[in-house]
C-alpha positions as CSV (number, residue, x, y, z in Angstrom):
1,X,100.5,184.8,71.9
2,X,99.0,186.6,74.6
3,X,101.2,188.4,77.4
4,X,100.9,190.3,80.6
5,X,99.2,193.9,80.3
6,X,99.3,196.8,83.1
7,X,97.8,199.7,83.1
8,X,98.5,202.0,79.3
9,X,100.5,200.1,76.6
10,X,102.6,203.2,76.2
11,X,104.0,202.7,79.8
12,X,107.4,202.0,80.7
13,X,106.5,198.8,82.3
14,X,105.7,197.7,78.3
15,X,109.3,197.4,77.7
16,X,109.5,195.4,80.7
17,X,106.7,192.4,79.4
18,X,108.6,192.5,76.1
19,X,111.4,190.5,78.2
20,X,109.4,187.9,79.9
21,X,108.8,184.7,78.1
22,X,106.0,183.7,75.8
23,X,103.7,180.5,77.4
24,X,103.7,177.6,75.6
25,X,101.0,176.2,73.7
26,X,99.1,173.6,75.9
27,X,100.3,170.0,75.0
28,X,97.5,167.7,74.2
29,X,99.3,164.9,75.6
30,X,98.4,166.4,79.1
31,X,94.8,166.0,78.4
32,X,95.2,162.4,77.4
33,X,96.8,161.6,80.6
34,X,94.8,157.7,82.6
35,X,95.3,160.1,85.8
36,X,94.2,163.4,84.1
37,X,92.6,166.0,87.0
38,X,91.6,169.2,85.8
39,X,91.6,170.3,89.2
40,X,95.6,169.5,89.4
41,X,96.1,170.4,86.0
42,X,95.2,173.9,86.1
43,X,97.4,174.1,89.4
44,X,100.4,172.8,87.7
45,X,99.7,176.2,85.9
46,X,100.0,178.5,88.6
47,X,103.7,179.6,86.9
48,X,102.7,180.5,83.3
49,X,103.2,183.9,82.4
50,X,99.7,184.4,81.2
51,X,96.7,186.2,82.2
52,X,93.6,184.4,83.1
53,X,91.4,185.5,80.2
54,X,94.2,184.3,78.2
55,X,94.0,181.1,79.3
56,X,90.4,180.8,79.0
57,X,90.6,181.5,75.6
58,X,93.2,179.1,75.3
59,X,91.5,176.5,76.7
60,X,88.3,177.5,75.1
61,X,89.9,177.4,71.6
62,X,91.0,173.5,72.3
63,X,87.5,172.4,73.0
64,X,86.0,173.8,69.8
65,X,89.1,172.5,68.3
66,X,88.4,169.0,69.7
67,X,84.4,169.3,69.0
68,X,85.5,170.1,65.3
69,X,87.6,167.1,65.3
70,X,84.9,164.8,66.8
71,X,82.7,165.9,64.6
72,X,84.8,165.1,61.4
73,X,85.4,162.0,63.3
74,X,81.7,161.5,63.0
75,X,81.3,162.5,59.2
76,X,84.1,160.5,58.0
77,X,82.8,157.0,59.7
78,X,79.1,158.0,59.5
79,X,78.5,154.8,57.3
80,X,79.9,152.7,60.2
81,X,78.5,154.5,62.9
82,X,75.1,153.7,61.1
83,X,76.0,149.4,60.7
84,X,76.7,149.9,64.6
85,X,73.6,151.2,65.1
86,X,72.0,148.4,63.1
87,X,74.4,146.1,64.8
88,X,73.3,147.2,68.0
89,X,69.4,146.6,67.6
90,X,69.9,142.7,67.0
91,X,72.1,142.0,69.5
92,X,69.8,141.1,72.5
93,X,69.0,138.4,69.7
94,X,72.8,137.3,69.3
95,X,73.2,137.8,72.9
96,X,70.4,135.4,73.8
97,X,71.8,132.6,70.9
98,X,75.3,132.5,72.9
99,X,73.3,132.4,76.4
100,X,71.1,129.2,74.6
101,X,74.1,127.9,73.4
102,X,76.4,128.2,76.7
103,X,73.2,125.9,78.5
104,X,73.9,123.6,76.0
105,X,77.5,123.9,76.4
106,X,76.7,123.3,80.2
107,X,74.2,120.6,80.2
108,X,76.7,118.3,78.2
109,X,79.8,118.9,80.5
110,X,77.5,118.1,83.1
111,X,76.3,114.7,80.7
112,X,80.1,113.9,80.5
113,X,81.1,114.5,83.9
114,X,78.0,112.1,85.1
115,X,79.2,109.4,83.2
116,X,82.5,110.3,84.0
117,X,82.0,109.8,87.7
118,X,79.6,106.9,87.1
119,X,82.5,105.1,85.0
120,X,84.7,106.0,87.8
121,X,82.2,103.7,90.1
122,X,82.4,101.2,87.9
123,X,85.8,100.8,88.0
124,X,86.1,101.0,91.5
125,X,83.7,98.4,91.9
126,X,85.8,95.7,89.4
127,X,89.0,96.8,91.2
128,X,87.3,96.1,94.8
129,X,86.2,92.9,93.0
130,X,89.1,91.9,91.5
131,X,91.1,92.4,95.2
132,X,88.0,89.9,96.9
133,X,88.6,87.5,93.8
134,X,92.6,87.0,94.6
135,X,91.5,86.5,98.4
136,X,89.2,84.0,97.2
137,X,91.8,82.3,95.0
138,X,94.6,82.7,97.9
139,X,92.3,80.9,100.3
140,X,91.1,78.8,97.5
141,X,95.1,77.5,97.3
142,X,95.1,77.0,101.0
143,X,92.7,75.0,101.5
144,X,94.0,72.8,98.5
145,X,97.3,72.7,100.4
146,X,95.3,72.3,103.9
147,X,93.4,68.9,102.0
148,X,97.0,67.7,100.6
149,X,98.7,68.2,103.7
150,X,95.9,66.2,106.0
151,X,95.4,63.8,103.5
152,X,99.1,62.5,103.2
153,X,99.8,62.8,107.2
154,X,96.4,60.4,107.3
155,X,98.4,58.4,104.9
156,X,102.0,58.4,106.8
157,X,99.8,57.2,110.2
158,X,97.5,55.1,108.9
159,X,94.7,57.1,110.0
160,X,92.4,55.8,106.5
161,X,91.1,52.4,106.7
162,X,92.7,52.0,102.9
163,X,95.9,49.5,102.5
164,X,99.4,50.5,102.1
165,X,100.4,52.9,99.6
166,X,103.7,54.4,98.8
167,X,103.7,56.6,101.3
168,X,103.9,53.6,103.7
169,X,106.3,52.4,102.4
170,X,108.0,55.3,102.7
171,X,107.3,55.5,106.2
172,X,108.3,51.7,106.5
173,X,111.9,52.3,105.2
174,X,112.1,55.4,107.2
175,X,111.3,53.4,110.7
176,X,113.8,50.9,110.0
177,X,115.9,53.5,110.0
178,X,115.0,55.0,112.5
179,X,114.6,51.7,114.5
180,X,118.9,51.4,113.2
181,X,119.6,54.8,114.9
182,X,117.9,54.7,118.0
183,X,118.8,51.0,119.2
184,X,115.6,49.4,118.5
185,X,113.3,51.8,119.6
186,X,109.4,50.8,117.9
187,X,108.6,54.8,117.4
188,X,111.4,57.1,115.4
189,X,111.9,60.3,117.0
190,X,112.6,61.6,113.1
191,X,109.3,60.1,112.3
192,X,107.5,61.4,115.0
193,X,109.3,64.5,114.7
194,X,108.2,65.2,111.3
195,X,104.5,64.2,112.2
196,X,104.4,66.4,114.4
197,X,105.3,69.7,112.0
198,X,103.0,68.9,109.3
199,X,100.3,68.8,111.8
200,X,101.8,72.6,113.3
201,X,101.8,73.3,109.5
202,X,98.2,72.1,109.0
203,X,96.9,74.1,112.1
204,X,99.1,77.4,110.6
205,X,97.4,77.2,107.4
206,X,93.5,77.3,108.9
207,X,94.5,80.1,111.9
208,X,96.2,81.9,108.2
209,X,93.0,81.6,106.5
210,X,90.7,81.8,109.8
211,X,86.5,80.8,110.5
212,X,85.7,78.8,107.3
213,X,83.3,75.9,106.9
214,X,85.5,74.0,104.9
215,X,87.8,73.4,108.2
216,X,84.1,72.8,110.3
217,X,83.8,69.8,107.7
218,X,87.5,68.5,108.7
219,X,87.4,68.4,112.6
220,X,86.6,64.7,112.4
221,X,89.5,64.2,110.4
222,X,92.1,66.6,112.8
223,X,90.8,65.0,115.9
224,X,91.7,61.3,114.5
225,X,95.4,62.8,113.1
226,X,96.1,64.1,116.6
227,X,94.4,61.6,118.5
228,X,96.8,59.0,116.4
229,X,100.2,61.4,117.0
230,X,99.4,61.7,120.9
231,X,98.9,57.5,121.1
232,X,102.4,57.5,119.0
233,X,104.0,59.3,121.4
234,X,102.7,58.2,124.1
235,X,104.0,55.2,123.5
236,X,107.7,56.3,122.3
237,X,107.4,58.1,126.4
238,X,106.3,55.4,127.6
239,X,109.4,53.2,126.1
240,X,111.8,56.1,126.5
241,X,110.8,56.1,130.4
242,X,111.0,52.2,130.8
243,X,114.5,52.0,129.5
244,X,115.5,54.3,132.7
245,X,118.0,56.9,133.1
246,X,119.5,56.2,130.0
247,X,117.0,57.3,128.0
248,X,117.0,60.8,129.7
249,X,117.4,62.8,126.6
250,X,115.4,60.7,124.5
251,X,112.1,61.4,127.1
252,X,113.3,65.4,126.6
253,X,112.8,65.1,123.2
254,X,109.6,63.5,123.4
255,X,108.4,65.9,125.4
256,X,109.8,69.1,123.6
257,X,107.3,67.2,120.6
258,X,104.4,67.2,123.0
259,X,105.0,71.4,123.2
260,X,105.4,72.1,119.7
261,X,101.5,70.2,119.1
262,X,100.2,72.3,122.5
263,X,99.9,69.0,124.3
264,X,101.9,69.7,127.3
265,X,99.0,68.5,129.6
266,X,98.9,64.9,128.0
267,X,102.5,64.4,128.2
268,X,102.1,65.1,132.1
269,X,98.9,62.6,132.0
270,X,100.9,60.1,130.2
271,X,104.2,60.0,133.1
272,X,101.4,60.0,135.8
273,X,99.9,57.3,134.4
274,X,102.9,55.1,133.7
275,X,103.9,52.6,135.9
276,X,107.3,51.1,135.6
């Protein structure tokens, strides 16, 4: 290994370089470095006893070392190096065959996704459907209950021109009854009184189900039920107010009946127009 020379080799200062140390070989994991700067390499040597030259040659003796081992490199895998080569020419063609195929690829995701998103649709349609369908059937019970109810309050005051029926009877038993209770009083007040909340029940159920031309079809038919419970109590007020002060609480009553059907202003009509 090389050292530092000055001036004749038969100096004294030649005893002197026979005490400093001999450099190192250069590492070739320094070259192989991610990072590797020859600039900052060579000035991370600034404290190697060598000379200059020295280091050229150094340095100069690694590349051809390296170029020799490249070029074994080369001879021992020339056979592969050549299939590259061929390799190499064809693959615009195999490049090409995977672009053709990806647009396939692509073109049937988009296929799937379409009939993904038109299945989607569908489906959202038959649920939207299937939600109008229950209204339907919801107002559909309704109105089966709105027809029961009217028909069988027509039937408790004879509003239909039909003959009695068991309801009637019903009603019959219940007035004598009532007529027991209430010291002979014609009109019930538990008759009237239940009159009275199956037609609040009949008007809940059509403002519950709202504009529908099956209830256009039944005004007749609401205007002769109410028409028949304001002549029914109008004459339980009028009896209630003829029997004088005693019947105080029974006129009350009557009248708390003409609130509950909104019919304030005929109960008023009604005592104005009674004469004692």
């Amino acid at each position: 290994m090389s050292r530092f020379y000055f001036g004749d080799s038969n100096s004294a200062s030649d005893s002197d370089d026979d005490t400093l140390p001999y450099p190192t070989p250069l590492q070739r994991s320094d070259f192989l470095a991610p990072d590797f700067s020859p600039s900052n390499y060579l000035s991370s040597l600034r404290n190697r006893h060598q000379t200059l030259e020295d280091l050229r040659s150094e340095l100069r003796a690694r590349s051809q070392l390296l170029s020799k081992e490249l070029l074994d490199l080369v001879n021992s895998n020339y056979q592969d190096f050549l299939g590259l080569g061929r390799s190499l020419k064809s693959g615009d063609e195999k490049v090409e065959e995977v672009r053709v195929g990806l647009l396939g690829f692509r073109k049937e995701v988009e296929g799937v996704k379409s009939k993904v998103i038109e299945r989607e649709q569908e489906v959202d349609a038959l649920v939207d459907q299937r939600i109008e369908v229950r209204k339907k059937i919801a107002v559909g019970r309704m109105l089966v209950d709105y027809e029961e109810r009217l028909k069988l309050l027509e039937e408790r005051l004879m509003v239909e021109t039909g003959g009695k029926n068991g309801y009637e009877s019903e009603d019959s038993e219940e007035e004598e009854e009532d007529d027991e209770d209430e010291g002979g009083y014609s009109m019930g007040l538990a008759k009237l009184r239940k009159h009275v909340m199956e037609y609040r029940l009949i008007q809940q159920i059509e403002r519950s189900v709202g504009e529908h031309p099956f209830f256009n079809a039944q005004t007749p038919r609401i205007m002769k039920v109410r028409n028949t419970l304001l002549l029914d109590l109008s004459t339980a007020l009028q009896q209630a107010k003829a029997n004088g002060p005693t019947s105080a609480e029974r006129m009350v009553k009557i009248l708390n009946l003409y609130a509950d059907m909104d019919e304030s202003t005929e109960a008023v009509k009604v005592l104005k127009e009674f004469k004692p």
